[in-house]
Wavefront OBJ file of the C-alpha trace (Angstrom):
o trace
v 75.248 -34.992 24.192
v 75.764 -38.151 22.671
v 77.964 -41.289 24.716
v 81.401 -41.807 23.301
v 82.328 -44.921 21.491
v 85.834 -44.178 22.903
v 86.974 -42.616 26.510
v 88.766 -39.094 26.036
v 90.197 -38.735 29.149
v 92.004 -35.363 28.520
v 88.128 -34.019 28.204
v 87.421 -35.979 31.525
v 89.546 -34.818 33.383
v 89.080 -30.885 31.852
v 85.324 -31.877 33.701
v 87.027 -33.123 36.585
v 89.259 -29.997 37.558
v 85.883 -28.221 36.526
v 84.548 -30.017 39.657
v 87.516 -29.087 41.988
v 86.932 -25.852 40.497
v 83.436 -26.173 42.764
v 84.691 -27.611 45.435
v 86.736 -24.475 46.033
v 83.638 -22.911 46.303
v 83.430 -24.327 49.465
v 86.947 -24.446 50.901
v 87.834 -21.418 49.571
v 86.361 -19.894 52.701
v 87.088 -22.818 54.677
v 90.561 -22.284 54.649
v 90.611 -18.417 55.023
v 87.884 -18.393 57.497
v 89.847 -16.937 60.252
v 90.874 -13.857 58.639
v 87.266 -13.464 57.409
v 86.424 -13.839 61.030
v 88.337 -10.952 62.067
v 87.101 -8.924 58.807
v 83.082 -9.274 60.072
v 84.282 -9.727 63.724
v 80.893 -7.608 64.822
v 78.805 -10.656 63.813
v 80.839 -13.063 65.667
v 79.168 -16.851 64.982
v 77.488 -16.204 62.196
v 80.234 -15.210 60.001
v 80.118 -19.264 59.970
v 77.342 -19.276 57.679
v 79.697 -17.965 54.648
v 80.597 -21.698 54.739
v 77.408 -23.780 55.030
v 75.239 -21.209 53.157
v 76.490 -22.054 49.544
v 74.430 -25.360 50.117
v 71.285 -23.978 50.618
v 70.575 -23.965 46.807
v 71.451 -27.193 46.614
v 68.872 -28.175 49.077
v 65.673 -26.244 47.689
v 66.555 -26.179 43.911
v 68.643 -29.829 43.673
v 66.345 -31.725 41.580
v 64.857 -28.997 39.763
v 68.251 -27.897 39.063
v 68.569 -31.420 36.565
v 65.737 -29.919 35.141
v 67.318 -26.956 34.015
v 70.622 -28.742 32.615
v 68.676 -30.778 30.299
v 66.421 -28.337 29.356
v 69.420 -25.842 27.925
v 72.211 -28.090 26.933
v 74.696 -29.826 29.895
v 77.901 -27.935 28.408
v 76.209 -24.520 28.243
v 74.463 -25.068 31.952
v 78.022 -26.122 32.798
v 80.080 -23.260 30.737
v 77.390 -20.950 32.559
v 78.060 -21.842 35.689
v 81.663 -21.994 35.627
v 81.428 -17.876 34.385
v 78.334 -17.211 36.869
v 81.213 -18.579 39.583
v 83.843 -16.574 38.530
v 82.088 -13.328 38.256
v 80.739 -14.351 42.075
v 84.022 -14.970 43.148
v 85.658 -11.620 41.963
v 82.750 -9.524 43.234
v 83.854 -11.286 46.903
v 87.621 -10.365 46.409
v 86.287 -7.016 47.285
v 85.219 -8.387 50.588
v 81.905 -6.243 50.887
v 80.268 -5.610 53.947
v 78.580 -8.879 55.673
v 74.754 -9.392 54.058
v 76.025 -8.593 50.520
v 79.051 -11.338 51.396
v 76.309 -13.448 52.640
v 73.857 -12.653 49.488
v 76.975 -13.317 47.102
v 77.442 -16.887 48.745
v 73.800 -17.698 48.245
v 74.045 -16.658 44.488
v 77.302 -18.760 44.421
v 75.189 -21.595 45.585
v 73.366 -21.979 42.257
v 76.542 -21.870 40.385
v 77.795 -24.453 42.572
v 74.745 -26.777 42.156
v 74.937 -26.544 38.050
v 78.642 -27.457 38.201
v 78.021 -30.515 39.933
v 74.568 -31.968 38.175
v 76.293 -30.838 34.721
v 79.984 -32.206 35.245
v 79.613 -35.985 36.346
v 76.418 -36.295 33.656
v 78.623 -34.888 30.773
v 81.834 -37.042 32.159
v 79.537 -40.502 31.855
v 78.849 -39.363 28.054
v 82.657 -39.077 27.716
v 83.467 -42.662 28.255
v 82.326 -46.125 26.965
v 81.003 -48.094 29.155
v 83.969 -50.520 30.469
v 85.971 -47.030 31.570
v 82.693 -45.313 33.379
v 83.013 -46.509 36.849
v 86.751 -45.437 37.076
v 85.804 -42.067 35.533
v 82.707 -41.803 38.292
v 85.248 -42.486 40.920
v 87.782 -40.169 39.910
v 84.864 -37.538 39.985
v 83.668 -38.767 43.232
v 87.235 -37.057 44.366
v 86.545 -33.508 43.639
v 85.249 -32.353 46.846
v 88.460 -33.665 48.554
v 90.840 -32.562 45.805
v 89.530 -29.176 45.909
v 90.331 -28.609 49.587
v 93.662 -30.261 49.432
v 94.392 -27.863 46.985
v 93.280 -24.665 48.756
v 94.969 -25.772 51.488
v 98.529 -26.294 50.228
v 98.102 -22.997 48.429
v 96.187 -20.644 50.725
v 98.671 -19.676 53.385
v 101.355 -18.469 50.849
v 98.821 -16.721 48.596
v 97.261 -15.054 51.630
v 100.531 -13.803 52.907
v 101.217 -12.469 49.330
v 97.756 -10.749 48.757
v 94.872 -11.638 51.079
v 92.171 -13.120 50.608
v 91.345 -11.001 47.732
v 94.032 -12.909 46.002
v 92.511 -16.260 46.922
v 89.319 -15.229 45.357
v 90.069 -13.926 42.629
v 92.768 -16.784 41.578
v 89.985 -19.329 42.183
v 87.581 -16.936 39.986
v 90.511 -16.694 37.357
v 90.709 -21.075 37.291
v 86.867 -20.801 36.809
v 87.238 -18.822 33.885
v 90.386 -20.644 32.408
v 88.025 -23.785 32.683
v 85.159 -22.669 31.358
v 87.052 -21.424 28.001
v 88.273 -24.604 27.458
v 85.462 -26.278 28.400
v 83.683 -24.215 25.528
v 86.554 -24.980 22.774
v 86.559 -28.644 23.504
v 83.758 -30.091 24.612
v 81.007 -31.640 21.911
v 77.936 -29.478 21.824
v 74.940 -30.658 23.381
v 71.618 -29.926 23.214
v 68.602 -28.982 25.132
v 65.952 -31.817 25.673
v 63.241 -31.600 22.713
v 60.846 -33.163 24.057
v 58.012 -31.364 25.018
v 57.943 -29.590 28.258
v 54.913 -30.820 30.245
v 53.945 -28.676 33.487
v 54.034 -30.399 36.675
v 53.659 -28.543 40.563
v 56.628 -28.481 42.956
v 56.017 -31.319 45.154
v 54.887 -33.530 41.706
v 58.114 -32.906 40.402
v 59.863 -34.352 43.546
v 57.578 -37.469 43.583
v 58.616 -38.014 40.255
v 61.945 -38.193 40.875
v 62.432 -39.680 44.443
v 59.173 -42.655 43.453
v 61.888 -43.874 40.922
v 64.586 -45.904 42.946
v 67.261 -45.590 39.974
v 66.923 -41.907 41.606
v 66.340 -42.698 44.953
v 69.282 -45.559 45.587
v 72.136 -43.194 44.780
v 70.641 -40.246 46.250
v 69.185 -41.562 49.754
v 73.054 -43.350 49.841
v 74.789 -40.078 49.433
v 72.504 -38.660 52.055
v 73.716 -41.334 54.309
v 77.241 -40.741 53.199
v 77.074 -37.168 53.673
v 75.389 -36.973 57.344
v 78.114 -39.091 58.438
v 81.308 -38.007 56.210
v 81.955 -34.484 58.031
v 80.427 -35.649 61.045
v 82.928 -38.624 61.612
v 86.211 -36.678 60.117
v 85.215 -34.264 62.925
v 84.262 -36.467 66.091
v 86.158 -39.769 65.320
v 89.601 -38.503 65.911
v 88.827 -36.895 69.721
v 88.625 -40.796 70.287
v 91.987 -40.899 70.436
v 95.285 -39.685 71.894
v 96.230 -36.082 70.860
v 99.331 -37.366 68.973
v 96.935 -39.686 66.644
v 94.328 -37.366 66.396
v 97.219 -34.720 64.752
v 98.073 -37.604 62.067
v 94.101 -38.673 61.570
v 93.268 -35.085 60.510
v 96.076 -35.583 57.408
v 95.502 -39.191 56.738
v 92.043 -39.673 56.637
v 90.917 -37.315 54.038
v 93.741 -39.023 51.630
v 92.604 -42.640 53.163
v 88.716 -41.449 51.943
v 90.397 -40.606 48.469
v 92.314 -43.642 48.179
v 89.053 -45.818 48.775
v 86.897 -43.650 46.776
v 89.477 -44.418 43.595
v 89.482 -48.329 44.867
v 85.511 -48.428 44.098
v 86.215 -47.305 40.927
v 88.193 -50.044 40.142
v 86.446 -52.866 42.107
v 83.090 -52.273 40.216
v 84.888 -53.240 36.941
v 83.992 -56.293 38.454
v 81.305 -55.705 41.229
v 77.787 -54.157 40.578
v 78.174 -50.601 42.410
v 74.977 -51.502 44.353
v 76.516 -54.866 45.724
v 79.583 -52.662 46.938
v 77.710 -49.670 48.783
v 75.706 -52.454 50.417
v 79.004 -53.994 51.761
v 80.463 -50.499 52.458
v 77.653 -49.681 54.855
v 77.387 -52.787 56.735
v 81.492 -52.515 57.259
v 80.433 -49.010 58.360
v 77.999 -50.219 60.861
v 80.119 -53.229 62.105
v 82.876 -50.703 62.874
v 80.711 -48.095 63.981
v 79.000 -50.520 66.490
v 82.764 -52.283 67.540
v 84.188 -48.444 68.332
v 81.495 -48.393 71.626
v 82.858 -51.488 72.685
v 86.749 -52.116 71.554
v 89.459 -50.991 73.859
v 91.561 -48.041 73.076
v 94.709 -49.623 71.395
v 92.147 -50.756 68.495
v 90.174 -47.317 68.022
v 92.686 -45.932 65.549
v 92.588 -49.055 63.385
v 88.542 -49.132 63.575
v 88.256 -45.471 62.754
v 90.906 -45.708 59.496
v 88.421 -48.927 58.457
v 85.100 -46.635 58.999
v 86.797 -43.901 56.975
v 87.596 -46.367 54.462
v 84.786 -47.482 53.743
v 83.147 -44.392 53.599
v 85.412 -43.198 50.890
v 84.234 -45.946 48.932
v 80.619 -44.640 49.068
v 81.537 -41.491 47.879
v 82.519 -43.431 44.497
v 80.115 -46.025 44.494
v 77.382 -43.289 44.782
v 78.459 -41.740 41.702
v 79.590 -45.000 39.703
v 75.641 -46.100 40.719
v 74.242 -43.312 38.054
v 74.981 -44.558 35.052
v 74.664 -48.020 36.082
v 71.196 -47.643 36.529
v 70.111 -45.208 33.992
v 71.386 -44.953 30.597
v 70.037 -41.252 29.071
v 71.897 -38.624 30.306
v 68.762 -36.807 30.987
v 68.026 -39.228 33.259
v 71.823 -39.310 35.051
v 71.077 -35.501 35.149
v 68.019 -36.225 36.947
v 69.722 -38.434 39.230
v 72.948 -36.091 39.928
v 70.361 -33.420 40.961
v 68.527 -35.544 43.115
v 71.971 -36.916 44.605
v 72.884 -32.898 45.100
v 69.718 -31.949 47.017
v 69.777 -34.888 49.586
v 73.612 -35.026 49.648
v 73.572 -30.979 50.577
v 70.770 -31.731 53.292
v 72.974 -34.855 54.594
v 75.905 -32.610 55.225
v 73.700 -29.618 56.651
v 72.586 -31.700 59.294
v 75.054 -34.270 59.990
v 77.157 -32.611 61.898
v 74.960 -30.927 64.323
v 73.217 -34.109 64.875
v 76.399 -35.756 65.672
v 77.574 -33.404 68.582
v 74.719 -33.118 70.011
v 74.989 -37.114 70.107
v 78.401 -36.719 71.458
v 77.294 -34.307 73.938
v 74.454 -36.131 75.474
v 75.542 -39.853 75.060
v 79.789 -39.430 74.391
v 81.379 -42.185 72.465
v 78.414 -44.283 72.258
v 76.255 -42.018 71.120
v 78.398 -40.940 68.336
v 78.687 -45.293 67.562
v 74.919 -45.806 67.944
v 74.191 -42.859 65.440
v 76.432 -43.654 63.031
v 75.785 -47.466 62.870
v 72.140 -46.716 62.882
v 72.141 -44.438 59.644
v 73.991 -47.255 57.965
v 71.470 -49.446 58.699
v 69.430 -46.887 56.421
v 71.241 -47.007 53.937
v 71.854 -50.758 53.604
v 68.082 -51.211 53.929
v 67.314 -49.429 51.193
v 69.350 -51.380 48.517
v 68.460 -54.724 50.116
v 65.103 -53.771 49.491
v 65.803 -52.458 45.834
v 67.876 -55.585 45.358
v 65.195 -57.856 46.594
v 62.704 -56.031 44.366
v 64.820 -56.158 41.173
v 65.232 -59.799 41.807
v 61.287 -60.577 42.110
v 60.528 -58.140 38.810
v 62.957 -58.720 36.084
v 61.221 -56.239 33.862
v 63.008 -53.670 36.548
v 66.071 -54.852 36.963
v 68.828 -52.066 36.790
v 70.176 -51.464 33.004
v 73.399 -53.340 33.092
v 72.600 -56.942 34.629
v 73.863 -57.207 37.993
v 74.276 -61.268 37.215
v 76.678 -60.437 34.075
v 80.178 -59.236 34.827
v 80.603 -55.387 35.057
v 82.516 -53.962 32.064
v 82.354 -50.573 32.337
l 1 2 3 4 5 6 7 8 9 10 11 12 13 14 15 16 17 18 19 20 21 22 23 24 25 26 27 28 29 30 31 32 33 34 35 36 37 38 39 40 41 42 43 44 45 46 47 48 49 50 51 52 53 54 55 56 57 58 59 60 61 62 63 64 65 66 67 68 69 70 71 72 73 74 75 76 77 78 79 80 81 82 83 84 85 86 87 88 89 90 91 92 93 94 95 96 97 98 99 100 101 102 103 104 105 106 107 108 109 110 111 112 113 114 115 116 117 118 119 120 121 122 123 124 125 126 127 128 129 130 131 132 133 134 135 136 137 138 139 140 141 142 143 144 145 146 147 148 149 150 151 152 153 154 155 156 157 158 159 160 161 162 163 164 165 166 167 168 169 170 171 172 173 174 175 176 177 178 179 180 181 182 183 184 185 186 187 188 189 190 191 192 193 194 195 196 197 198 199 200 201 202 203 204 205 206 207 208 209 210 211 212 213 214 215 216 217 218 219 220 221 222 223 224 225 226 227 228 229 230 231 232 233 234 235 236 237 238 239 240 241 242 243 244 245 246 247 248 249 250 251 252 253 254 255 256 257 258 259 260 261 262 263 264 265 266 267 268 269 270 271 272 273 274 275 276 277 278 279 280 281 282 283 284 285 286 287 288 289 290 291 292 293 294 295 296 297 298 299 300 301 302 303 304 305 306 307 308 309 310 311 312 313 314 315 316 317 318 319 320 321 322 323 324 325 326 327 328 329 330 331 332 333 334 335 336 337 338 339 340 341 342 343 344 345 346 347 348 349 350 351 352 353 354 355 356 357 358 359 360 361 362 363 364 365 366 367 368 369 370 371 372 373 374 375 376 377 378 379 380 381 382 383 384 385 386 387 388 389 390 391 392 393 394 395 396 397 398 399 400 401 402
């Protein structure tokens, strides 16, 4: 897939809703979870797992999954996917018993995974270079998108027809993408270089030894153990009334950000403005164990802000620092297996930090895996300034144009 002299954003944004199209993947079951509950009521907890266990593929299969993409052409990996989905999602409407629900939401794991190695790769080919880190931030959106979506529309669709209805309306945008996807997208193909054999654990050192994979990958790990986690925890800080209005406003306040990055690294390397994201993240994380209660609310809306722009800067980082989009592919695969493992364990990590050690605990955790992440591009920042020769592609010392 060759990179576009000039930005079509009708064919970006065809990828984008492609990604929402994944995210529903997720809140699809999210947001009709109770009435699956009482549907597989005899396995009480674990019905749970229909949620979480769509990441599991993402988690094993991640990097190798870049692999893949480049091997058989982005658009047909994506196209693939999108009709892999959609049969999934149809075969659920007829809400089987439990371990065939269970083995359909593995399966719809790998269809997830494709989607979103494929879609922000083929997006960066889309766009010239001055228009890519708006077009990475709108993609860094999807995921919250997708579950606004499904949840203005699921209670009136479930009242009409179930959750049968849901399913198979989210299969039916799958396919509606993935035809148009096919009629308008440029063709792209497989890599041709020749396919050398490496073992499992070789392939991963590969990937994660190279820090233009490692930066944006090990950052959206950071952002994803602490992006559920603190939508979840953060808001029990406060009174009952504020709490109500947090659980609206901060998924539109992550959004928001995640669209400013965009815009900011027209002018700011993406690397320069995760650093500064995290270290606002730890400075408020830290000040939220300390700061009286009238100032929790602001602190929590600045945390949440900040880690909205993450989200973008992640993405905007992948075709800042590679320019083949073999190599984004590599990258996006490598950002889906860590992010996946980030948001497995985040949460659980988090309450049993609130349970042991309450609001500190919670501040401590948070500002400590910030201090990860900000570690990690100091370091790569430090390192790029002593070695020229591997300095990212576009100089961090010229102003950003893309």
């Amino acid at each position: 897939m060759q990179i576009q002299l000039r930005t079509n954003w009708f064919k970006v944004l065809l990828v984008w809703v492609a990604g929402v199209g994944a995210a529903m993947q997720y809140a699809k079951i999210s947001v009709s979870f109770p009435h699956l509950a009482e549907t597989y009521s005899s396995y009480g907890t674990t019905v749970s797992f229909l949620i979480s266990i769509v990441g599991l593929g993402g988690v094993v299969f991640g990097a190798a999954a870049s692999h893949f993409a480049t091997k058989h052409g982005l658009k047909r990996a994506l196209i693939s996917a999108l009709f892999f989905g959609a049969v999934l999602s149809v075969a659920q409407s007829f809400l089987p018993s439990f371990l065939p629900m269970l083995a359909l939401r593995i399966a719809e794991g790998m269809s997830h995974l494709l989607i979103i190695v494929s879609a922000p790769t083929i997006i960066a080919s889309l766009c010239e270079e001055r228009h890519r880190s708006i077009a990475m931030a709108l993609w860094g959106t999807f995921f919250g998108i997708g579950f606004a979506i499904a949840g203005a529309v699921s209670s009136p669709v479930i009242d009409m027809g179930g959750v049968p209805m849901l399913l198979t309306l989210h299969a039916l945008w799958l396919v509606i993408i993935a035809v148009l996807c096919q009629a308008l997208l440029p063709l792209s193909k497989g890599a041709e270089h020749e396919e050398k054999r490496v073992s499992w654990a070789n392939f991963h050192r590969e990937i994660y030894a190279d820090y233009r994979n490692l930066l944006p990958a090990f950052s959206f790990f950071c952002h994803t153990s602490l992006y559920v986690a603190l939508l979840t925890f953060l808001p029990s800080f406060v009174s009952k009334d504020t709490a109500l209005l947090m659980a609206a406003a901060l998924p539109v306040v992550t959004i928001l950000a995640t669209i400013s990055a965009g815009v900011l690294c027209q002018w700011l390397s993406p690397i320069s403005l995760t650093l500064l994201a995290f270290l606002t993240m730890c400075v408020g994380a830290i000040s939220i164990i300390f700061a009286p209660h009238a100032l929790l609310a602001s602190l929590i809306y600045v945390i949440m802000f900040a880690s909205g722009m993450i989200q973008g800067t992640c993405f905007i980082m992948v075709p800042f620092l590679t320019r083949k989009p073999e190599d984004q592919a590599r990258t996006n695969g490598a950002m889906a297996q860590l992010g996946n493992l980030g948001a497995t364990i985040g949460a659980p990590v988090f309450a049993f930090s609130l349970a042991s050690f309450g609001k500190t605990g919670v501040g401590a955790l948070a500002a400590s895996i910030c201090c990860c992440g900000a570690g990690l591009l100091v370091i790569a920042l430090m390192r790029w300034k002593s070695r020229e020769d591997d300095s990212p592609q576009y100089s961090t010392r010229q102003r950003v144009t893309y």
